[in-house]
C-alpha positions in Angstrom: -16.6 11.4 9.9 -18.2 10.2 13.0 -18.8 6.5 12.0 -17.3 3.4 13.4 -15.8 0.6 11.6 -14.3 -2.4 12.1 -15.8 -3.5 15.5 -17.2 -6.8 16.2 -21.2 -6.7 15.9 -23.1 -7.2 19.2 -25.2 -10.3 19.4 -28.6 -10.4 19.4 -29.6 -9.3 15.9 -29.7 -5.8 14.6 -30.8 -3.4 17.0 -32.1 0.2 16.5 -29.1 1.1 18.0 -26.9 0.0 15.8 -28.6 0.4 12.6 -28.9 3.9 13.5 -24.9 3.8 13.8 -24.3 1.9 10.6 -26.7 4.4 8.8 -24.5 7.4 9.9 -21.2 5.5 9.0 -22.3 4.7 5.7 -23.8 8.9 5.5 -20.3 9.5 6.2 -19.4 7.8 3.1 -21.1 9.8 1.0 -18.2 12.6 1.9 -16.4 11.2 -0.3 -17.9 12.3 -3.8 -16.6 15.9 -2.6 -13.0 14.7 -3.0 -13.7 15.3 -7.0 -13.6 19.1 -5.6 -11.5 19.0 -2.8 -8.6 17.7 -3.9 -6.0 15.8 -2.3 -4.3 19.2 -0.4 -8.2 20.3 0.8 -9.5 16.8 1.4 -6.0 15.8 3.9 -7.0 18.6 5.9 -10.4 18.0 6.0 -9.7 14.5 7.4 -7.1 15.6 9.8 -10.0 17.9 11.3 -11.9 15.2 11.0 -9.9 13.5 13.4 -9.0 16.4 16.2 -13.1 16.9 16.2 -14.0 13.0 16.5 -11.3 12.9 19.7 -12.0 16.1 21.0 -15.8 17.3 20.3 -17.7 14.7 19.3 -18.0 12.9 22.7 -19.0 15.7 24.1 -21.9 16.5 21.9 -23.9 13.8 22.1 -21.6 11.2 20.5 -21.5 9.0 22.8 -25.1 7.7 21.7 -23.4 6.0 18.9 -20.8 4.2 21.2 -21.6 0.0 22.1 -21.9 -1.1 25.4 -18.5 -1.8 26.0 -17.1 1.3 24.2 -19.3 3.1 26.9 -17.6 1.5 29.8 -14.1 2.5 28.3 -15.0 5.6 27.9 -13.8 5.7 24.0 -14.3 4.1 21.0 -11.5 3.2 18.8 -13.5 3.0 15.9 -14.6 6.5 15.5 -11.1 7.9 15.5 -10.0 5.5 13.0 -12.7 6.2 10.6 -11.2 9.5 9.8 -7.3 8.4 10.3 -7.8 5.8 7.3 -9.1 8.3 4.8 -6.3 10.9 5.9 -4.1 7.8 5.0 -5.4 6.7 2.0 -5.9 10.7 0.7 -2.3 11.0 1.7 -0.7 7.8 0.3 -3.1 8.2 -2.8 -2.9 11.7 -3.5 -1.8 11.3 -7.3 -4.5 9.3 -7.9 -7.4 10.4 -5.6 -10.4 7.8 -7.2 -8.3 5.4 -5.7 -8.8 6.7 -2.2 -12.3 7.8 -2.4 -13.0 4.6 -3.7 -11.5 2.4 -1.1 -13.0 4.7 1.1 -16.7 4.0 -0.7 -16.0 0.0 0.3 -14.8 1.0 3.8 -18.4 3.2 4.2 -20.8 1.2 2.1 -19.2 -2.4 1.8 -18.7 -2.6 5.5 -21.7 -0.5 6.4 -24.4 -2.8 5.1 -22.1 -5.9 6.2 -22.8 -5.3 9.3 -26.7 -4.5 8.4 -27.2 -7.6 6.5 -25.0 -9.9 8.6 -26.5 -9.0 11.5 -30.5 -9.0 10.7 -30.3 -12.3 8.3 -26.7 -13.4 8.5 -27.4 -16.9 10.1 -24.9 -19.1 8.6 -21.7 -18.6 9.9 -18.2 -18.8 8.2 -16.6 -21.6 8.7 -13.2 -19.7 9.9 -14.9 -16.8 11.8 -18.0 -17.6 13.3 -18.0 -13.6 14.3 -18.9 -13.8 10.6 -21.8 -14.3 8.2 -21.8 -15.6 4.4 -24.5 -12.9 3.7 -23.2 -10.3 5.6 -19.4 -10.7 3.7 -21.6 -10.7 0.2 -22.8 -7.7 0.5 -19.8 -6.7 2.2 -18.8 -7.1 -1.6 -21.5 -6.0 -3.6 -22.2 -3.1 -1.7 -18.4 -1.8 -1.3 -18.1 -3.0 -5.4 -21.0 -0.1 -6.1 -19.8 2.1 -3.8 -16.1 1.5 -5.3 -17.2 1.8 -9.0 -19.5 5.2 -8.2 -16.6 6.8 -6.8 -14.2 5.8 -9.3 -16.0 7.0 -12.2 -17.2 10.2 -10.5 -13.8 11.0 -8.8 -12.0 11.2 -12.4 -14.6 11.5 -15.2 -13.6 10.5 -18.2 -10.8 8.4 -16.9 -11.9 4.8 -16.9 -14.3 2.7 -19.2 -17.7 1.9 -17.0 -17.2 -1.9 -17.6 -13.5 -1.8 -16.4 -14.2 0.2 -13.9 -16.9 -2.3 -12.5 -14.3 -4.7 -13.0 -11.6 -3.9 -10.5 -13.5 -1.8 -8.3 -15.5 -5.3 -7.7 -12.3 -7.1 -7.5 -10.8 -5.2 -5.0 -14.2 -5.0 -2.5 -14.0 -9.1 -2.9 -10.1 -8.8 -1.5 -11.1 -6.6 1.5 -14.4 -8.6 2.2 -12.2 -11.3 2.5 -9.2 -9.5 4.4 -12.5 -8.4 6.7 -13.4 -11.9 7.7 -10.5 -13.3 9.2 -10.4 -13.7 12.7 -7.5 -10.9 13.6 -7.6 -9.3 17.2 -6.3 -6.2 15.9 -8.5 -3.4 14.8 -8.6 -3.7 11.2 -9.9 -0.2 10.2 -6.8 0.6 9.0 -5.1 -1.8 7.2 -7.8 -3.3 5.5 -8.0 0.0 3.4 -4.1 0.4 2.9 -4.1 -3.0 1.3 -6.9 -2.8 -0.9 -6.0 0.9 -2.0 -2.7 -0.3 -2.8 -4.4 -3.2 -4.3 -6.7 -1.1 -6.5 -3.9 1.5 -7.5 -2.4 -1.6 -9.3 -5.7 -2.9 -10.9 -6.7 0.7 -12.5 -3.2 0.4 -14.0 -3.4 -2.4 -15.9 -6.2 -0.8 -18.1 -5.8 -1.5 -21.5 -3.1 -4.8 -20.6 -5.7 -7.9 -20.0 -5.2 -8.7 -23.9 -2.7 -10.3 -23.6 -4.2 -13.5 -21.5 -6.3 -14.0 -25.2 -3.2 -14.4 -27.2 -2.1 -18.0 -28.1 1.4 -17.6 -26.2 -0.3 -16.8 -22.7 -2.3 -19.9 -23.0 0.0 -21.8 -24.0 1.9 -20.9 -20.7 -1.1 -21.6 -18.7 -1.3 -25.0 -20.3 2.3 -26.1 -19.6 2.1 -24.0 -16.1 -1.3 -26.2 -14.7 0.8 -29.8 -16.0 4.0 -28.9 -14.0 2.0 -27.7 -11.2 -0.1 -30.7 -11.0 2.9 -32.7 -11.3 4.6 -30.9 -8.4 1.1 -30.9 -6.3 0.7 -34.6 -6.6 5.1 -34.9 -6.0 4.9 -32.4 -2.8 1.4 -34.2 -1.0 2.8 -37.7 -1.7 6.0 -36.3 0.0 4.3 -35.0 2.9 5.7 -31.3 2.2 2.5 -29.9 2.0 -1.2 -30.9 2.5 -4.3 -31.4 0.8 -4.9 -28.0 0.7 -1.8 -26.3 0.4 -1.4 -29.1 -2.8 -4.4 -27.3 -4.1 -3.7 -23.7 -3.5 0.1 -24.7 -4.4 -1.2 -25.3 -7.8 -3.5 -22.4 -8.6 -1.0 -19.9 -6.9 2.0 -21.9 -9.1 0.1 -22.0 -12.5 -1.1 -18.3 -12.1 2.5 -17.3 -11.3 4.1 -19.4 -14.6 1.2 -17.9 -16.8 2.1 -14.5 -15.8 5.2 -14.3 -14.7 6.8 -16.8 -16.9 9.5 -19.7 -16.2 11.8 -17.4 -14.7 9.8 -16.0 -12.0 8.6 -19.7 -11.7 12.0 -21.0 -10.6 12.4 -17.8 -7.7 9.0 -19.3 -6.6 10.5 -23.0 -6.6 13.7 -21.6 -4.8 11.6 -20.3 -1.8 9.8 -23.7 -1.4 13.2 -25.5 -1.6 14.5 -23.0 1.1 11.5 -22.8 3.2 11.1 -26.4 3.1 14.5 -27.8 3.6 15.2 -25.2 6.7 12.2 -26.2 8.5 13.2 -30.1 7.8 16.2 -29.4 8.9 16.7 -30.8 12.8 13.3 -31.2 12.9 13.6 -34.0 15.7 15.8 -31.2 17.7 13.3 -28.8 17.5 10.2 -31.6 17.7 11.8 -32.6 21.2 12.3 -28.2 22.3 8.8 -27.8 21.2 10.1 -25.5 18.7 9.3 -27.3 14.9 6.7 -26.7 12.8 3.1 -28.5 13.1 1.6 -31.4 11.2 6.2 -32.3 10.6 6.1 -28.7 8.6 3.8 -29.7 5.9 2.7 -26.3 4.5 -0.9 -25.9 3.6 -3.2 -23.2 1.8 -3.6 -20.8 4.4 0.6 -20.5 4.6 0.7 -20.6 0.4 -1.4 -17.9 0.3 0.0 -16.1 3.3 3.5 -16.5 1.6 3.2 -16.4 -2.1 -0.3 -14.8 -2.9 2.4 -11.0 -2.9 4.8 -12.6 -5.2 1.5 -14.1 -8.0 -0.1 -10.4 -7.8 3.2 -9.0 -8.5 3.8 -11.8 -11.4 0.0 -10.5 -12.7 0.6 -7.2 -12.8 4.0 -7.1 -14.5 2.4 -8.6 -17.0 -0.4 -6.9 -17.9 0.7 -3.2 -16.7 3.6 -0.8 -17.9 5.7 -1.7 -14.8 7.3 -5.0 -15.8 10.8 -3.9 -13.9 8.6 -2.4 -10.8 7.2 -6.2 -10.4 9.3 -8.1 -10.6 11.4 -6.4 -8.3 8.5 -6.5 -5.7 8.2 -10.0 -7.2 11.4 -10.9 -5.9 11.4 -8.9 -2.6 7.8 -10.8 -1.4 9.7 -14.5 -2.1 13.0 -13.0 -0.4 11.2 -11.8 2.3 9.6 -14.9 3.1 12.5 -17.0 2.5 14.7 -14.9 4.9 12.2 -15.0 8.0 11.3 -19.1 7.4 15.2 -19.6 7.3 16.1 -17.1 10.0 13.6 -18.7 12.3 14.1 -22.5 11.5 18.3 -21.8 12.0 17.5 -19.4 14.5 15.9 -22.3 16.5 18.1 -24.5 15.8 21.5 -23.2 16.2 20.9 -19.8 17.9 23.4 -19.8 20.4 21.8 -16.1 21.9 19.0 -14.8 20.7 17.2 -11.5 21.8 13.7 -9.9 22.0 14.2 -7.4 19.1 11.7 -4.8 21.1 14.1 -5.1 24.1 17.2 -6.8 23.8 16.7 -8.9 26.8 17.6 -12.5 26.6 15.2 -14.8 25.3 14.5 -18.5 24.9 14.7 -19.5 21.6 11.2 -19.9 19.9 10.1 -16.5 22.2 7.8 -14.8 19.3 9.8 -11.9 18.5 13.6 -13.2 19.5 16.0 -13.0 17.0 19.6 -14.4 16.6 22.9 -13.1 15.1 22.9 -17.2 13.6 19.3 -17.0 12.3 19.8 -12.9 11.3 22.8 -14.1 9.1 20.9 -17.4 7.5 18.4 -14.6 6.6 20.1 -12.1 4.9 21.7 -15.4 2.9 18.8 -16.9 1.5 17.5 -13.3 0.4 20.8 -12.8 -1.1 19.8 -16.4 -3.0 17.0 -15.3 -4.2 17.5 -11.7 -5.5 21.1 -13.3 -6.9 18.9 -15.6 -9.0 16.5 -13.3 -10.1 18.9 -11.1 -11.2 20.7 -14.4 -13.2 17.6 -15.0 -14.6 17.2 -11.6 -16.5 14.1 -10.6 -14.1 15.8 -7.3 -13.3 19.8 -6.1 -13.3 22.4 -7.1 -11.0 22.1 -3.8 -9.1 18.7 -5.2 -8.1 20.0 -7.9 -6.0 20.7 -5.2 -3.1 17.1 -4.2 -3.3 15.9 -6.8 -2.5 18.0 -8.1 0.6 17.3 -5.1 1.4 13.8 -5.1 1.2 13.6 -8.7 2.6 15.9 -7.6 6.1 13.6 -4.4 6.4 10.7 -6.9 6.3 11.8 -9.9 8.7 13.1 -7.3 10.6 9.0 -5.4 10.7 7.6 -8.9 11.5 10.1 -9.3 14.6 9.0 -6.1 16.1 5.5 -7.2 15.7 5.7 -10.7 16.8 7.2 -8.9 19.6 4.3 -6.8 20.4 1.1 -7.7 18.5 1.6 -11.7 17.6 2.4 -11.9 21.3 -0.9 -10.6 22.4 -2.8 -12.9 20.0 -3.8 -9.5 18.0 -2.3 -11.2 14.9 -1.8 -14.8 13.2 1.1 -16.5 12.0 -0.3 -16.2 8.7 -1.0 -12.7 9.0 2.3 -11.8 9.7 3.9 -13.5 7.2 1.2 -11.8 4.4 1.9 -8.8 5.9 6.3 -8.8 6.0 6.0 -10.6 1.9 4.1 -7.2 1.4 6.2 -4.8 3.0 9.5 -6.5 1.1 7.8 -6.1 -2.2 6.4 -2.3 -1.7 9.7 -1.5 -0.6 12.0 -3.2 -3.3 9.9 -1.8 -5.6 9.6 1.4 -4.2 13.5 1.3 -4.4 13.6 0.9 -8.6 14.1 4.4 -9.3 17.6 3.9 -7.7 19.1 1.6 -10.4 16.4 1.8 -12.9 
């Protein structure tokens, strides 16, 4: 596993060089049709090996040819240790259901393999949000990981799948990490990239058998009445400058997916985090205007945030309709729109009336706005409008009272995880604000969920 992902291609075209290094990460790749045999005990240790020999042995017999110029000056390259980390991850996380690692680790060796091959002989026109990035080189970023996915899932546990299903979400879930891939993040993306799309996957391959239901006369009617109240409350939110062009648009499609598949109920939590979200950051916006503290463009939100926010919560609405885990869902369901809820409220009070606030990594005295700085004021607004949420979701019928503690707890654990990163890697400009709030709606909703068994 000597192949390096996840590095910014050198200008200039493709080079010798660096095809011969793509053509050993994607050989690499093909490692993973042995997990069929290996197993997830046998294949963990082969990874971890993998990784003591890539920082230890490797550089020192001849693998340095396969370094960039600027890996050379360092003296290391990142890349080539996390190549091997991430499978030990995903064979680890994934060990119940192994086709699900060894094909998110057939995207990570072919998809972004011949990315970087494509992208960088003929990839001319640039994305428009990351001109690091090509349109070419992120298609077959797709196509290529959607083979390499769909080989390994079928090969990895014959029998198991239908080849057109199979096609289906192993292309699906190259599309998600092709487009996780191309945003412009600092941070070395070898690693969560495949966590999120394995996770990702792992719910696709279990909704086998539930996509019926979207042909059935009451799903459509859902999605009919879902896109008019959406379009109403597009049209209602851009006229009242709470959102933008865009994030009226993604607003609706996000909005009428969620009330298709999630249903009325979910709908309202959904409505109850833009009503929080919205009326915390209007909330002394002149104060925080005039500290330099409020939120751009007078807090309108627009598609970036929506998705950043709410695309957890819609996947979670999806799949607790079409797989055998409706409780699971709409628990994590709950804990994403918590989650997010409780860090836009803790941060707009926070600013506002934070009378002390504190670098979480440190404890030192902060301004108030410092990335990372939290407040006893804004902690307490937090765990309140979690509470909210998993009180109403839990009044609704989504899931039993006892469920309500899941998810403030999910949603503290979460806000909390984005404090110590805004701390540390938001500081550094390693990570967007966007990012980070994807990132803490996804850790609330793995962890409600992964709480069920408690009061299920």
């Amino acid at each position: 596993m000597a192949a390096v992902t996840g590095a910014a291609a050198p200008a200039g075209g493709l080079t010798r060089a660096e095809l011969a290094r793509k053509v050993v990460h994607m050989g690499v790749g093909l490692i993973a049709f042995s997990l069929r045999w290996l197993g997830p005990a046998w294949g963990a240790l082969c990874a971890l090996a993998a990784v003591v020999f890539n920082v230890a042995i490797l550089p020192r017999l001849g693998g340095r040819r396969l370094f960039r110029s600027a890996e050379v000056a360092a003296g290391r390259s990142l890349g080539i240790v996390l190549y091997p980390v991430a499978v030990l991850l995903l064979i680890l996380v994934f060990y119940r259901r192994l086709e699900v690692a060894a094909a998110v680790w057939g995207i990570l060796a072919f998809g972004d393999g011949m990315a970087s091959v494509v992208g960088m002989a003929v990839g001319h026109r640039k994305l428009p949000w990351n001109p690091g990035k090509s349109w070419l080189g992120s298609a077959a970023y797709a196509v290529f990981g959607a083979a390499g996915a769909w080989s390994l899932l079928m090969w990895t546990a014959p029998g198991r799948y239908q080849a057109g299903f199979a096609l289906a979400v192993a292309a699906a879930a190259a599309l998600l990490a092709a487009a996780l891939e191309s945003l412009p993040q600092g941070l070395d993306d070898n690693l969560g990239v495949p966590l999120v799309t394995g996770l990702f996957l792992l719910c696709l391959v279990w909704t086998e058998g539930g996509w019926g239901v979207v042909a059935t006369g009451g799903f459509l009617f859902a999605l009919g009445v879902g896109a008019a109240v959406n379009g109403v409350l597009a049209v209602a939110g851009h006229a009242a400058r709470t959102v933008s062009p865009s994030g009226a648009v993604a607003g609706f499609v996000l909005g009428t997916l969620l009330w298709a598949f999630g249903g009325w109920r979910a709908y309202l939590l959904l409505i109850a985090f833009f009503v929080l979200g919205s009326g915390a950051t209007r909330l002394g916006y002149r104060r925080k205007a005039e500290a330099s503290l409020a939120q751009e463009e007078g807090g309108r939100r627009g598609a970036r945030h929506a998705l950043a926010n709410t695309g957890v919560a819609v996947a979670a609405g999806v799949f607790a309709l079409t797989t055998p885990y409706g409780l699971l869902f709409a628990v994590a369901l709950a804990g994403a729109l918590a989650t997010a809820a409780a860090d836009t409220v803790s941060s707009e009070v926070g600013q506002l009336w934070g009378r002390r606030t504190f670098l979480i990594t440190t404890l030192r005295p902060v301004p108030r706005g410092t990335q990372g700085a939290v407040s006893l004021e804004g902690t307490v607004a937090g765990v309140a409008a979690s509470a909210i949420l998993g009180g109403l979701g839990a009044w609704l019928g989504l899931f039993p009272p006892a469920g309500i503690a899941l998810v403030v707890v999910a949603a503290f654990a979460g806000t909390t995880l984005e404090s110590v990163l805004g701390a540390t890697v938001e500081r550094r400009g390693l990570l967007d604000n966007e990012a980070m709030n994807f990132l803490n709606t996804l850790v609330g909703a793995v962890l409600a969920a992964a709480m069920v068994p408690l009061v299920a």
